[in-house]
N, CA, C and O atoms as a DFTB+ gen file, in Angstrom:
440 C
 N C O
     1  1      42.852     107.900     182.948
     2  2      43.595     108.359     181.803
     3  2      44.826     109.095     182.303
     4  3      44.722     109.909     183.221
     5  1      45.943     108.841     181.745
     6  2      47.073     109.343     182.594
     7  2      47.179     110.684     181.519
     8  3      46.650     110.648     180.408
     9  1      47.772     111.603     181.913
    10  2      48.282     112.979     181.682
    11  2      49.577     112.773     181.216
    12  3      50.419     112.156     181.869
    13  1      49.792     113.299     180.030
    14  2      50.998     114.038     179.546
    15  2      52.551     114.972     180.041
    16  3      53.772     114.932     179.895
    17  1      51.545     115.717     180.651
    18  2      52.547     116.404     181.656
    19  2      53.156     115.787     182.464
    20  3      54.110     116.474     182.826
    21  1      53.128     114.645     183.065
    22  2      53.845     113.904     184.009
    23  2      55.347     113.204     183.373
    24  3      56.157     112.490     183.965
    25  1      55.362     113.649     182.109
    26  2      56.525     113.122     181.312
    27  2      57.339     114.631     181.371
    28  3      56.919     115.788     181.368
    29  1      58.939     113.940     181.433
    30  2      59.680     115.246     181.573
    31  2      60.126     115.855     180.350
    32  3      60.124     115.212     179.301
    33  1      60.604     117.357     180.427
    34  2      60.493     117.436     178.673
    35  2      61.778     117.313     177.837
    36  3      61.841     117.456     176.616
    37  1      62.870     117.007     178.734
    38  2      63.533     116.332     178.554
    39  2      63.985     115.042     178.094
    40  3      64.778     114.525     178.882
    41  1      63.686     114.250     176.896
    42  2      64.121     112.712     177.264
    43  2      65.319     112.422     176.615
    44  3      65.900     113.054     175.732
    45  1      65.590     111.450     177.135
    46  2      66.989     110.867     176.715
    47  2      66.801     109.617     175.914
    48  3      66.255     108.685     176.505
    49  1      67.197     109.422     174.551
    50  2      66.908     108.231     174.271
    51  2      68.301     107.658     174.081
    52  3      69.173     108.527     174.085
    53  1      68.822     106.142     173.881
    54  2      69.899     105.747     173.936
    55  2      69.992     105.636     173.164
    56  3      69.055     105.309     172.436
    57  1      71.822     105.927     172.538
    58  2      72.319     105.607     170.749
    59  2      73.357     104.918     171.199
    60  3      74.039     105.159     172.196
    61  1      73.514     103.551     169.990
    62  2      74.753     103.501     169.968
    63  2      76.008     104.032     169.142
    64  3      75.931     104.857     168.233
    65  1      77.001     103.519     169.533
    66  2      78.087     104.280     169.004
    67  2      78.085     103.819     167.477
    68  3      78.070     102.588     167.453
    69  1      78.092     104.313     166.315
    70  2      78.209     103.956     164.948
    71  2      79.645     103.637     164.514
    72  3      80.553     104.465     164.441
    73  1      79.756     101.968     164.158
    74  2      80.822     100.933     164.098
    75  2      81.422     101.463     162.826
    76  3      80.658     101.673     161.883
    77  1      82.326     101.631     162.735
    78  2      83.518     101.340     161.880
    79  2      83.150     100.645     160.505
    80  3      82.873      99.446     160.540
    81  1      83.126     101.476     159.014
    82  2      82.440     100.390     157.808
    83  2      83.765      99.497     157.602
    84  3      84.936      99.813     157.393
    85  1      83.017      98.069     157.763
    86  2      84.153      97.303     156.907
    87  2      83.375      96.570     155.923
    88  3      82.168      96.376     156.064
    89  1      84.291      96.012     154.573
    90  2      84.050      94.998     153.512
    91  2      83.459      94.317     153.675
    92  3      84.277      94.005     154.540
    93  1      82.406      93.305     153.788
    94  2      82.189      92.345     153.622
    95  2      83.315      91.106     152.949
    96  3      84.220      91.575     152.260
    97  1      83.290      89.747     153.103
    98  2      84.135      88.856     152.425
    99  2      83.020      88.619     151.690
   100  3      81.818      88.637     151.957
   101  1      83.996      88.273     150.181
   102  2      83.299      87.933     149.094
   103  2      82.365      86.394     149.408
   104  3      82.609      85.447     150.155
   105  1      81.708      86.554     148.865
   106  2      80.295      85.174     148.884
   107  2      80.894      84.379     147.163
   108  3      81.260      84.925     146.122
   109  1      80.759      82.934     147.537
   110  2      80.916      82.103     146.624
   111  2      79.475      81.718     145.921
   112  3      78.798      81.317     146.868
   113  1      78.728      81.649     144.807
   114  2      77.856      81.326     144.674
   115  2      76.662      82.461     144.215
   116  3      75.502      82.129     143.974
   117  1      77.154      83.816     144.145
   118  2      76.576      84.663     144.092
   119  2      75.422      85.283     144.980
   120  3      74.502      86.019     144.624
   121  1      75.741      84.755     146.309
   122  2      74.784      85.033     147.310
   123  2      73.224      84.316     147.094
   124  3      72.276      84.769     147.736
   125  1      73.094      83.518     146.432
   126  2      71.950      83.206     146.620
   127  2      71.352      82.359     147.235
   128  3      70.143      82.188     147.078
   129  1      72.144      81.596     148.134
   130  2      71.558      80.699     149.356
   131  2      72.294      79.273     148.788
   132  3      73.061      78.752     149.598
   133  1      72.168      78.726     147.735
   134  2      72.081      77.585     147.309
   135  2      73.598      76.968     147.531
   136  3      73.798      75.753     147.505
   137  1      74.721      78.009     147.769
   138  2      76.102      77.750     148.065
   139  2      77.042      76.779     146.565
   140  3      77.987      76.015     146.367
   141  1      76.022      77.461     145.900
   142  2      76.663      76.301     144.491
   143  2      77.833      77.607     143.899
   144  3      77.775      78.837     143.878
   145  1      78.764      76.684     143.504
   146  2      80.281      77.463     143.403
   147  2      80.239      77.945     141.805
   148  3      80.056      77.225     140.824
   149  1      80.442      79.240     141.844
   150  2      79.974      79.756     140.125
   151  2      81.462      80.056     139.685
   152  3      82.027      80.267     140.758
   153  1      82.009      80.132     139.093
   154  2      83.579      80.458     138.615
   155  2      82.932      81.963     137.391
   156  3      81.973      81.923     136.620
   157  1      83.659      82.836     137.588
   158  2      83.046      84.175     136.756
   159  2      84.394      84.764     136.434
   160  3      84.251      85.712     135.663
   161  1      85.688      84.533     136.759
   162  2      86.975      84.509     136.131
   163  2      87.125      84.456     134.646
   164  3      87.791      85.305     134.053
   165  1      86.546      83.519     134.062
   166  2      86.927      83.411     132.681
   167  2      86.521      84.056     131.877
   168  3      85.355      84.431     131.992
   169  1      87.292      84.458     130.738
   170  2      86.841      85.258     129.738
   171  2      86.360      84.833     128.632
   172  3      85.639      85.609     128.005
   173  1      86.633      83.456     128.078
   174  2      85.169      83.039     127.678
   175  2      84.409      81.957     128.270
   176  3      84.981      80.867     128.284
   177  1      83.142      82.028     128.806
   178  2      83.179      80.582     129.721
   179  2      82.125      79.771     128.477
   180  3      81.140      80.203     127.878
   181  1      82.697      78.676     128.427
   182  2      81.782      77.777     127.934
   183  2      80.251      76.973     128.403
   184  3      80.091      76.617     129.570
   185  1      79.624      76.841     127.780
   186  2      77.873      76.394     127.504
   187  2      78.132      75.150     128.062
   188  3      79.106      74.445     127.800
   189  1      77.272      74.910     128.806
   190  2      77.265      73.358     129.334
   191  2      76.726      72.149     128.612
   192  3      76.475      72.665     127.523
   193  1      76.450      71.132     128.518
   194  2      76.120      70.595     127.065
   195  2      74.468      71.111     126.120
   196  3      74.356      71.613     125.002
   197  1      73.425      70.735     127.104
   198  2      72.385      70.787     126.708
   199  2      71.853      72.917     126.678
   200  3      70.903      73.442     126.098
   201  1      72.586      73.355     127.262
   202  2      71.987      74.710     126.423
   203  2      72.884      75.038     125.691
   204  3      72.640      76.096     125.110
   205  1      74.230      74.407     125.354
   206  2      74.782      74.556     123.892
   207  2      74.195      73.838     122.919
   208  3      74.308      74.309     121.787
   209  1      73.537      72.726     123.051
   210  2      72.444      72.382     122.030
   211  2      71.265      72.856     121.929
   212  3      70.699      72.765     120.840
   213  1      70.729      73.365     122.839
   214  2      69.802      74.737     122.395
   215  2      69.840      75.837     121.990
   216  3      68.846      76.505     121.710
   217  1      71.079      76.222     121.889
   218  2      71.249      77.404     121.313
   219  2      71.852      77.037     120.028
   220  3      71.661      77.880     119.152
   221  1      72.480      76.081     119.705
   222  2      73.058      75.952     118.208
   223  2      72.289      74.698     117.462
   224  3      72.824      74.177     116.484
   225  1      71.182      74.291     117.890
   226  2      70.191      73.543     117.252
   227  2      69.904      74.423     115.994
   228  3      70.396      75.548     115.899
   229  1      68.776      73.675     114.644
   230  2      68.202      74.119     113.461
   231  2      67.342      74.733     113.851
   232  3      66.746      74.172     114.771
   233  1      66.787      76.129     113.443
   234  2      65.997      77.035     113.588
   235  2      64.851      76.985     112.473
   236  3      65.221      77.441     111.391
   237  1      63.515      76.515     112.523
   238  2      62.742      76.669     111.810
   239  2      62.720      78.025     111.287
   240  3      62.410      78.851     112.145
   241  1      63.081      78.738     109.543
   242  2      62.592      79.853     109.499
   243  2      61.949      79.868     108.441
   244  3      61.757      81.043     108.130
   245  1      61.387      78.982     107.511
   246  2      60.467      78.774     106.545
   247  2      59.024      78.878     107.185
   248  3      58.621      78.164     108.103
   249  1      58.237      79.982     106.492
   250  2      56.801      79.943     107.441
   251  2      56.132      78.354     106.785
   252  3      55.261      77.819     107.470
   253  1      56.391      77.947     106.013
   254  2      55.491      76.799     105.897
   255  2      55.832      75.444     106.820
   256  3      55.070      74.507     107.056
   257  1      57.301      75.641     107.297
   258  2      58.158      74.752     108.115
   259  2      57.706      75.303     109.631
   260  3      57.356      74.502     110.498
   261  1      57.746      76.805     109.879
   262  2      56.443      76.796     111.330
   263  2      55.605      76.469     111.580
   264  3      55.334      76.031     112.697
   265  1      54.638      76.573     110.366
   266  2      53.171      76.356     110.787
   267  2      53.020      74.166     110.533
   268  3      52.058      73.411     110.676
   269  1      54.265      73.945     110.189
   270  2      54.056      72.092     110.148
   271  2      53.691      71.565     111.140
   272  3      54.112      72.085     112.173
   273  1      52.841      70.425     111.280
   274  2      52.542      69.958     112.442
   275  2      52.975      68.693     112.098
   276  3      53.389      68.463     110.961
   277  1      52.912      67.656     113.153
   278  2      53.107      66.132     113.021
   279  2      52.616      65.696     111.875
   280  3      52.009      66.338     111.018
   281  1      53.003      64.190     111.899
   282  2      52.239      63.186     111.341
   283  2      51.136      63.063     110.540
   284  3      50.560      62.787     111.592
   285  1      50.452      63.010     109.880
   286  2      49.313      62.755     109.196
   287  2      48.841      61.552     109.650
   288  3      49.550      60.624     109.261
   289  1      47.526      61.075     110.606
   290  2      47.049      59.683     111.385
   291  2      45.861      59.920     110.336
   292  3      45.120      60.875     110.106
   293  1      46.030      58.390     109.698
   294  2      45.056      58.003     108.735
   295  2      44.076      56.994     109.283
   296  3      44.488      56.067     109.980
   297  1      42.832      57.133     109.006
   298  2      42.193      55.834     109.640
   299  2      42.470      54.936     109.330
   300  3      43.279      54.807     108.411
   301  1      41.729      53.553     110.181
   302  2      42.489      52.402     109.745
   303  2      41.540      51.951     108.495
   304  3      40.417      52.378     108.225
   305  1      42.474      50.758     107.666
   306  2      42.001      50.165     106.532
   307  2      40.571      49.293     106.826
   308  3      40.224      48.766     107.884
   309  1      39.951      49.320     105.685
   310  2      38.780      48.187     105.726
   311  2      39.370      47.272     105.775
   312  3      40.538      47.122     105.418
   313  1      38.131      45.945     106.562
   314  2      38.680      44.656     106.367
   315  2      39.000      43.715     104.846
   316  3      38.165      43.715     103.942
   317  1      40.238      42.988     104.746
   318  2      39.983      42.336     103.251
   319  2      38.338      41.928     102.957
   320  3      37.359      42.010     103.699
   321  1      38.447      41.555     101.849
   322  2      37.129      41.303     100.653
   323  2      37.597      39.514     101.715
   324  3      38.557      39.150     102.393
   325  1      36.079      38.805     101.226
   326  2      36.197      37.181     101.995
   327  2      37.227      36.911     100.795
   328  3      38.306      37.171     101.327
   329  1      37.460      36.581      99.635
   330  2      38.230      35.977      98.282
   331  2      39.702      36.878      98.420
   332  3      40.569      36.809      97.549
   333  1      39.826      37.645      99.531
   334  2      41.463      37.464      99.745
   335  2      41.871      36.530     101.218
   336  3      41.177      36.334     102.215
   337  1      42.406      36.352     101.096
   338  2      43.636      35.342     102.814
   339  2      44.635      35.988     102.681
   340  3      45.092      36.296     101.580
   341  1      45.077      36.260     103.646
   342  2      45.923      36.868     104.900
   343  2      47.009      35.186     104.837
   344  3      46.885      34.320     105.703
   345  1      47.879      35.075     103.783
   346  2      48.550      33.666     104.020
   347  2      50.597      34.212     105.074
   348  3      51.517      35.015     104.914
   349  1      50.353      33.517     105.665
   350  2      51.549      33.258     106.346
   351  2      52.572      32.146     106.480
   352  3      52.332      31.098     105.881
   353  1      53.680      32.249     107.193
   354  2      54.633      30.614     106.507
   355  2      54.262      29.582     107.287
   356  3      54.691      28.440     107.124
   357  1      53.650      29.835     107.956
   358  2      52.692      28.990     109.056
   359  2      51.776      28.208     108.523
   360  3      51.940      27.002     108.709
   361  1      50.862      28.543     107.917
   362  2      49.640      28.571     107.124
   363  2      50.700      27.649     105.405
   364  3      51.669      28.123     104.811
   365  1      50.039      26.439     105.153
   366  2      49.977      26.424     103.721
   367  2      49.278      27.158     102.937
   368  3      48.751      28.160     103.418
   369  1      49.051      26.766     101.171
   370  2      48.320      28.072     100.568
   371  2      46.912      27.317     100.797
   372  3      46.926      26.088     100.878
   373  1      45.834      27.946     100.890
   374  2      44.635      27.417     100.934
   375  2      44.788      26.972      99.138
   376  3      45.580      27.405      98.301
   377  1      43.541      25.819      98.993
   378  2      43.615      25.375      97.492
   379  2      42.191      25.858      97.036
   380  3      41.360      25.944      97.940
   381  1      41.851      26.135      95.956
   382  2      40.535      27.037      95.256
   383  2      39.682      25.686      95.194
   384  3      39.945      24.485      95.136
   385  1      38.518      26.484      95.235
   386  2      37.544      25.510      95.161
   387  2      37.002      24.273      93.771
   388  3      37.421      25.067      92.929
   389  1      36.655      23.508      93.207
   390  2      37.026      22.391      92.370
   391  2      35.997      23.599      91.165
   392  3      36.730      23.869      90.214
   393  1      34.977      24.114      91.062
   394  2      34.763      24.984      90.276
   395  2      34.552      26.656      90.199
   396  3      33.585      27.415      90.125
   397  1      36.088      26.794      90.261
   398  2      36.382      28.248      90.760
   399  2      36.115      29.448      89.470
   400  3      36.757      29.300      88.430
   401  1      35.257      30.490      89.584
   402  2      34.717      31.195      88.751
   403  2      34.237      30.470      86.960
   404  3      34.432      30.999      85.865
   405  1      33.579      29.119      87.281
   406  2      33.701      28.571      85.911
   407  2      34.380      27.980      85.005
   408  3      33.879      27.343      84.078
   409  1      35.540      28.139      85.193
   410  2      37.030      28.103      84.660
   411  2      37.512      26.266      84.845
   412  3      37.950      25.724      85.860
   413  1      37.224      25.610      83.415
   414  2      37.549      24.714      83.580
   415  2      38.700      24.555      83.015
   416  3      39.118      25.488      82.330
   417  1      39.617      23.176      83.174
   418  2      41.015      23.010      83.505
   419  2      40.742      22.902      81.567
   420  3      39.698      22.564      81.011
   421  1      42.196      23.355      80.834
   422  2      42.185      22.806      79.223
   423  2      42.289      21.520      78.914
   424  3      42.979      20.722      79.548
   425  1      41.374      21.157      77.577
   426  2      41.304      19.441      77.877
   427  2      42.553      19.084      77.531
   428  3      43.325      19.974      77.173
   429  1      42.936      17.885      77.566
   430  2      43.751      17.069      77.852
   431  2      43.758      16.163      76.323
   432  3      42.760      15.519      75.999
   433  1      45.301      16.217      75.241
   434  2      45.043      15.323      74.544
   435  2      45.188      13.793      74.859
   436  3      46.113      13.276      75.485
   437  1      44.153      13.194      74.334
   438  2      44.529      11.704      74.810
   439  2      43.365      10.768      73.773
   440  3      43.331       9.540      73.837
Protein backbone atom coordinates (compact mmCIF):
# COMPACT_ATOMS: atom_id res chain seq x y z
CA UNK A 1 0.00 0.00 0.00
CA UNK A 2 1.77 3.11 -0.94
CA UNK A 3 1.71 6.17 1.54
CA UNK A 4 0.50 9.53 1.03
CA UNK A 5 3.24 11.37 2.27
CA UNK A 6 5.47 10.51 -0.52
CA UNK A 7 3.45 13.10 -2.59
CA UNK A 8 4.79 16.66 -2.40
CA UNK A 9 2.53 19.25 -0.97
CA UNK A 10 3.02 21.22 -3.49
CA UNK A 11 1.42 20.28 -6.90
CA UNK A 12 1.35 21.87 -9.97
CA UNK A 13 -1.38 21.20 -12.21
CA UNK A 14 -1.30 22.51 -15.88
CA UNK A 15 -3.76 25.34 -17.28
CA UNK A 16 -4.20 26.51 -20.34
CA UNK A 17 -4.17 29.91 -21.41
CA UNK A 18 -8.07 31.02 -21.78
CA UNK A 19 -8.66 31.90 -25.73
CA UNK A 20 -10.04 34.95 -26.79
CA UNK A 21 -14.35 34.77 -27.08
CA UNK A 22 -15.22 34.90 -30.62
CA UNK A 23 -18.82 34.65 -32.57
CA UNK A 24 -19.56 31.77 -33.88
CA UNK A 25 -20.71 31.98 -37.89
CA UNK A 26 -24.23 31.80 -38.28
CA UNK A 27 -25.58 28.03 -39.09
CA UNK A 28 -28.02 27.66 -42.07
CA UNK A 29 -30.77 25.33 -41.17
CA UNK A 30 -31.17 26.11 -37.66
CA UNK A 31 -28.49 23.90 -36.39
CA UNK A 32 -30.12 20.87 -36.50
CA UNK A 33 -27.95 18.51 -38.42
CA UNK A 34 -30.22 17.99 -41.37
CA UNK A 35 -28.46 21.14 -43.30
CA UNK A 36 -31.95 21.91 -44.86
CA UNK A 37 -31.92 25.76 -45.74
CA UNK A 38 -34.81 27.60 -43.65
CA UNK A 39 -35.25 31.33 -44.92
CA UNK A 40 -36.64 33.27 -41.48
CA UNK A 41 -36.21 36.84 -43.23
CA UNK A 42 -39.68 37.25 -44.17
CA UNK A 43 -42.26 38.94 -42.57
CA UNK A 44 -44.97 37.06 -43.63
CA UNK A 45 -43.85 33.62 -44.69
CA UNK A 46 -46.31 31.60 -46.39
CA UNK A 47 -47.90 27.84 -45.56
CA UNK A 48 -46.73 25.31 -47.83
CA UNK A 49 -49.58 23.65 -49.63
CA UNK A 50 -50.83 20.79 -47.54
CA UNK A 51 -50.65 22.49 -43.98
CA UNK A 52 -52.39 25.43 -45.57
CA UNK A 53 -55.07 22.98 -46.25
CA UNK A 54 -55.05 21.88 -42.86
CA UNK A 55 -55.35 24.70 -41.33
CA UNK A 56 -58.07 26.35 -43.54
CA UNK A 57 -60.05 23.08 -44.13
CA UNK A 58 -64.10 22.83 -42.65
CA UNK A 59 -64.12 22.44 -39.01
CA UNK A 60 -66.69 20.10 -37.66
CA UNK A 61 -68.49 22.22 -34.88
CA UNK A 62 -72.01 20.80 -34.73
CA UNK A 63 -71.90 18.12 -31.83
CA UNK A 64 -74.15 15.93 -33.86
CA UNK A 65 -71.65 16.46 -36.97
CA UNK A 66 -68.71 15.14 -34.31
CA UNK A 67 -70.12 12.40 -33.00
CA UNK A 68 -71.11 11.19 -37.12
CA UNK A 69 -69.59 8.23 -38.14
CA UNK A 70 -69.44 6.63 -41.71
CA UNK A 71 -71.68 4.94 -43.80
CA UNK A 72 -74.53 2.95 -42.68
CA UNK A 73 -73.43 -1.06 -44.12
CA UNK A 74 -76.71 -2.77 -44.55
CA UNK A 75 -76.87 -6.45 -44.93
CA UNK A 76 -77.17 -7.94 -48.02
CA UNK A 77 -80.69 -8.52 -49.71
CA UNK A 78 -82.55 -11.91 -49.75
CA UNK A 79 -82.46 -13.93 -52.72
CA UNK A 80 -85.44 -13.12 -55.41
CA UNK A 81 -88.79 -15.22 -54.84
CA UNK A 82 -88.32 -18.42 -57.88
CA UNK A 83 -91.54 -16.28 -60.00
CA UNK A 84 -89.12 -13.32 -60.38
CA UNK A 85 -85.93 -13.47 -63.29
CA UNK A 86 -83.14 -11.44 -63.14
CA UNK A 87 -83.78 -10.63 -67.25
CA UNK A 88 -80.85 -9.04 -69.12
CA UNK A 89 -80.30 -7.87 -72.98
CA UNK A 90 -78.57 -11.00 -73.34
CA UNK A 91 -81.25 -13.16 -72.15
CA UNK A 92 -84.73 -12.97 -74.19
CA UNK A 93 -87.93 -12.60 -71.95
CA UNK A 94 -88.60 -16.05 -70.61
CA UNK A 95 -92.44 -16.90 -71.86
CA UNK A 96 -95.12 -17.96 -68.87
CA UNK A 97 -96.17 -21.14 -68.64
CA UNK A 98 -99.42 -22.31 -71.07
CA UNK A 99 -101.62 -22.27 -67.70
CA UNK A 100 -100.29 -19.46 -65.73
CA UNK A 101 -102.22 -18.79 -62.37
CA UNK A 102 -105.57 -20.10 -64.12
CA UNK A 103 -105.99 -17.25 -66.25
CA UNK A 104 -107.38 -18.20 -69.43
CA UNK A 105 -106.82 -16.18 -72.67
CA UNK A 106 -110.65 -14.09 -73.49
CA UNK A 107 -112.64 -16.10 -75.93
CA UNK A 108 -112.38 -15.26 -79.23
CA UNK A 109 -115.47 -14.12 -81.42
CA UNK A 110 -115.86 -16.41 -84.25
Amino acid sequence: MASISGMPATATIPVSKPRPWRPSPPRLGGGGGNGGLVVECSSRPKKKATAHHMKTRPKKTQPWDIRRKGPTIYPPLPPLPPDWTLVTEDQPLPQPPPDAGGLSPAPSAS
